[in-house]
N, C-alpha and C positions, 0 to 999 in steps of 0.2 A: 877688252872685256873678259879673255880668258884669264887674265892674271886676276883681277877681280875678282873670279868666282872660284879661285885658289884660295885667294886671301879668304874668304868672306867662308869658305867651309872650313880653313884648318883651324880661323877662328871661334868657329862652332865647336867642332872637335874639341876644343882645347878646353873651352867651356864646360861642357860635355864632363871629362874627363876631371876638372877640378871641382864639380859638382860632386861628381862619384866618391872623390877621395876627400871631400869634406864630409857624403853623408858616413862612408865608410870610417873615419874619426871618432865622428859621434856613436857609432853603433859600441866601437871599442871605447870609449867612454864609460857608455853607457855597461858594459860587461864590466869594465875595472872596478865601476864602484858600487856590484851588487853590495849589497851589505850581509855579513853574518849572519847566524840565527840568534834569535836575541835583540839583534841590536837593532835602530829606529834607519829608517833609508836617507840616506845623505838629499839634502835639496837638488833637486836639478836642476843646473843651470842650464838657458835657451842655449840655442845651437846660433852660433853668432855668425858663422862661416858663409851657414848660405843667403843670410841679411846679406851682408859684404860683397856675397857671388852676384846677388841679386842690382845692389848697388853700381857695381861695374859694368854689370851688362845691361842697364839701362842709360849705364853714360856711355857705353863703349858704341852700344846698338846705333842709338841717336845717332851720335856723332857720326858712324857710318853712314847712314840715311843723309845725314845735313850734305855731306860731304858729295854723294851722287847726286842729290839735292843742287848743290850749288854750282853742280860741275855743268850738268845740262841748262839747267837758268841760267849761267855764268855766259855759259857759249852762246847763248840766243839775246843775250843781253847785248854781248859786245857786237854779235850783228845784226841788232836792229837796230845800233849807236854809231855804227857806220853807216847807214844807210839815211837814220834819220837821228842827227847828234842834240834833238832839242827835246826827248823823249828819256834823255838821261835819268830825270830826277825819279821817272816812274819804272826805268830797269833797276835802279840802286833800291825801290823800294820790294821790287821781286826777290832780288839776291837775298836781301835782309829776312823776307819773309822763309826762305828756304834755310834761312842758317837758326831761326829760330825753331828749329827742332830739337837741334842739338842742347839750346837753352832747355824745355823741356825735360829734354831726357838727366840734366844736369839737376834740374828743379825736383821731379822724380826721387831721384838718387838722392837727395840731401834728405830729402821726405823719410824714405827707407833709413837710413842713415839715424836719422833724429827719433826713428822706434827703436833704436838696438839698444 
């Protein structure tokens, strides 16, 4: 569990951190193309970065969640299949329903994805 909760903040972090440096991007963008006096303001294009940032970390999140998700269903599945093996077809429908987060969070992400 301790490694877990390694993983799960240096991923935040990380997140974190390419959030900053995409808004930071855009701010320097945004400075490069004041315009002159005189002259008409260049269109500004959306900031696409943190669509993207957005899109990953709703698949990335999911997929974490499915994954703890199917770890403790998984385990309770194969021992209530030892105990009682005629109760299979309704542990394989637990698993499934734990992995469909991850679907979700994928379904999500295309959504984001298909505004940029």
């Amino acid at each position: 569990m301790k490694i877990m909760k390694r993983i799960l903040i240096i991923t935040f972090c990380v997140s974190i951190a390419l959030m900053a440096y995409s808004l930071f991007n855009y701010a320097k963008a945004d400075v490069a193309t004041t315009p002159a006096v005189g002259q008409e303001a260049p269109v500004k294009a959306p900031s696409t970065g943190l669509g993207y940032m957005a899109a990953a970390m709703a698949t990335g999140l999911s997929t974490i969640g499915a994954g703890i998700a199917v770890a403790y269903v998984g385990a309770a599945a194969v021992g209530a299949i030892a105990e009682k093996p005629e109760i299979t077809g309704r542990a394989l429908i637990y698993v499934g329903l734990a992995e469909g987060i991850a679907i979700y969070g994928l379904i999500i992400s295309i959504m984001i994805l298909g505004k940029l």
